[in-house]
C-alpha positions in Angstrom: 9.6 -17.7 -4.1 6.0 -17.7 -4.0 4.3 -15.9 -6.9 7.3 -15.2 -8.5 7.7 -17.7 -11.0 12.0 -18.5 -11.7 12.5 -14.9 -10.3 15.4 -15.5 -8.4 16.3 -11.6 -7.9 12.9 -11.1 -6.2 12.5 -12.2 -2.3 10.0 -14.1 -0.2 6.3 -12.7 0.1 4.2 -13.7 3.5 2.9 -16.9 2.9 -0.7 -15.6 3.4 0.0 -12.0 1.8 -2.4 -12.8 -1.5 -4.9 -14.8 -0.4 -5.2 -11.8 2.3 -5.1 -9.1 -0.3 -7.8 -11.0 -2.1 -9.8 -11.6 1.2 -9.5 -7.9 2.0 -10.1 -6.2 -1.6 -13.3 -8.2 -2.0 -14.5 -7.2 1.6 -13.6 -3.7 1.4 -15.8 -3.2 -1.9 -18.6 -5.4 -0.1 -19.0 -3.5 2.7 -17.6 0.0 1.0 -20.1 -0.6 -1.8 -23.1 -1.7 0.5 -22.8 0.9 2.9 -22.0 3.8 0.9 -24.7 3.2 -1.8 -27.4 0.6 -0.8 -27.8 0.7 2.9 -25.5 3.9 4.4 -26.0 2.7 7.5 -23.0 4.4 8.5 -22.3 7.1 6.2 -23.8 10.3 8.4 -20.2 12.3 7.9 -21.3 12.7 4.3 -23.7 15.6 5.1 -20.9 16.8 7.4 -18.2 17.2 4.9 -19.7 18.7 1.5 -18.9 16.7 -1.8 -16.3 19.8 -3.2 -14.4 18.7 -0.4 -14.4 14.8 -0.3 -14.3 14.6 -4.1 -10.3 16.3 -4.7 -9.5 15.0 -1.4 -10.9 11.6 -2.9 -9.2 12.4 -6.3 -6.0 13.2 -4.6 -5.7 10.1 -2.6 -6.5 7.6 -5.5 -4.2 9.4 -8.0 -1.4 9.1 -5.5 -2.4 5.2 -5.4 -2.1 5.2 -8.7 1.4 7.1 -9.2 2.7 4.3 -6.0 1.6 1.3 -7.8 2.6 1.7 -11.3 5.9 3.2 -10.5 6.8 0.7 -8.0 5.2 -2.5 -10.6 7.3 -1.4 -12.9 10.6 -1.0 -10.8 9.5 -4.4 -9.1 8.9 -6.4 -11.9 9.8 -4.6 -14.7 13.8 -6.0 -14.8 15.7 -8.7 -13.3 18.4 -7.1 -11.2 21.8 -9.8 -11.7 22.8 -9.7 -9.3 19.9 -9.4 -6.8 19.7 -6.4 -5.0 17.7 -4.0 -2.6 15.6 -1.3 -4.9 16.1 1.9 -3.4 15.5 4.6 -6.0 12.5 6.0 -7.4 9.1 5.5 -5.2 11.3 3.2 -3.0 13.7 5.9 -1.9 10.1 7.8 -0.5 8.6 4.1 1.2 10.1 0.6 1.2 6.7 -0.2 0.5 5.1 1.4 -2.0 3.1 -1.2 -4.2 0.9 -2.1 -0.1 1.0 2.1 0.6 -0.5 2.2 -2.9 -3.5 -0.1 -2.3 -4.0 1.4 1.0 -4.3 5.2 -0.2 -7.4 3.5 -2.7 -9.0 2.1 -0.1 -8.5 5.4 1.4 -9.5 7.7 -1.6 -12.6 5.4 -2.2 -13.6 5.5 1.7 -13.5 9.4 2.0 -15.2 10.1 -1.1 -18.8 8.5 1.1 -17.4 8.8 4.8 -18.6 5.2 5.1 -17.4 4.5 8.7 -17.8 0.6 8.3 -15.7 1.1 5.6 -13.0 3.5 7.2 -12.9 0.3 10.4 -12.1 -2.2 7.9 -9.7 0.4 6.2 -7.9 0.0 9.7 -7.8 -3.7 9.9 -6.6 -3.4 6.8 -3.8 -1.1 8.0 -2.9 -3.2 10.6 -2.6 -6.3 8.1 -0.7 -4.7 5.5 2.2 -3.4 8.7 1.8 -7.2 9.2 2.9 -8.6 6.2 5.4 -5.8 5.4 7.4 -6.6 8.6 7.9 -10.3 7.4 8.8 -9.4 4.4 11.4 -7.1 5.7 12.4 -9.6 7.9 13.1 -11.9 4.8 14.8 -8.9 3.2 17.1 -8.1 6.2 18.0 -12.1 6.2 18.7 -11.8 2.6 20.2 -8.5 2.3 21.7 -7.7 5.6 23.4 -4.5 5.9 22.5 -3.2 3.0 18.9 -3.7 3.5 19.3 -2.2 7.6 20.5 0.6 5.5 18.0 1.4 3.3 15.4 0.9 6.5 17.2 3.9 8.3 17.1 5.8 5.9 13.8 4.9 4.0 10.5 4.6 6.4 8.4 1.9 6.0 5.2 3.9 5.5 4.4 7.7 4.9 7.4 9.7 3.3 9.2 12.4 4.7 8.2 15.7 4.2 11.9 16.6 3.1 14.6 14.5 1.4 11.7 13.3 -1.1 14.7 12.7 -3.8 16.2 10.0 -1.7 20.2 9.9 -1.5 
């Protein structure tokens, strides 16, 4: 299990799916960075949408990233589950996955803070890569898991929680 070390409780990530975090963190703070601060080539929503609003909606956004990816770190990698098993409490009863919806709500967060709009394209790409990697995983998990793991995916969706049942069952 790639990046997992002798976990044997933890299941197959996408082959690619660090090297493309890596790829994407440093190219979303390139261009993020660049646009909003040095060139703002494409950062004309800014006058559009005052700072008292973008900074809380920024705020917001980055302190749920933060909530998603310490809670789920910890439930990930905190304990060995013997035997192995599907996690499906906590932030994993509100998204199956939390730790990628994390990192996308920074992005996020960061992105409406300036309105950069080269940043807000790559945010998609980056979107659309994350939904990539997620549905091999889950793949992987299904193989691994079977019904248990269909389970959880009817009742759990893969990205933005439900407005009720935020408890999980």
């Amino acid at each position: 299990m790639p990046g997992h070390g002798n976990r044997k409780d933890l299941c197959d990530e996408h082959p690619y799916g660090d090297l493309g975090q890596l790829i994407f963190a440093v190219a979303f703070a390139a261009v993020w960075g660049l646009d909003s601060f040095v060139l703002k080539a494409t950062t004309f929503w800014a006058v559009h949408v005052p700072l008292y609003v973008r900074g809380p909606a920024a705020v917001l956004l980055v302190a749920a990233s933060a909530y998603l990816g310490v809670r789920a770190h910890r439930a990930v990698f905190g304990q060995v589950r013997e035997p192995p098993a599907v996690i499906n409490s906590g932030v994993f009863s509100l998204t199956r996955h939390p730790l990628y919806l994390s990192t996308v709500l920074l992005y996020l967060g960061l992105d409406v803070l300036t309105m950069s709009l080269a940043a807000f394209i790559l945010w998609a790409v980056i979107c659309i890569f994350y939904d990539r990697i997620s549905a091999y995983e889950e793949e992987r998990l299904a193989e691994r898991f079977g019904e248990e793991y269909l389970e959880y995916t009817r009742r759990v969706p893969r990205w933005l929680p439900r407005l009720r049942g935020f408890g999980g069952s």
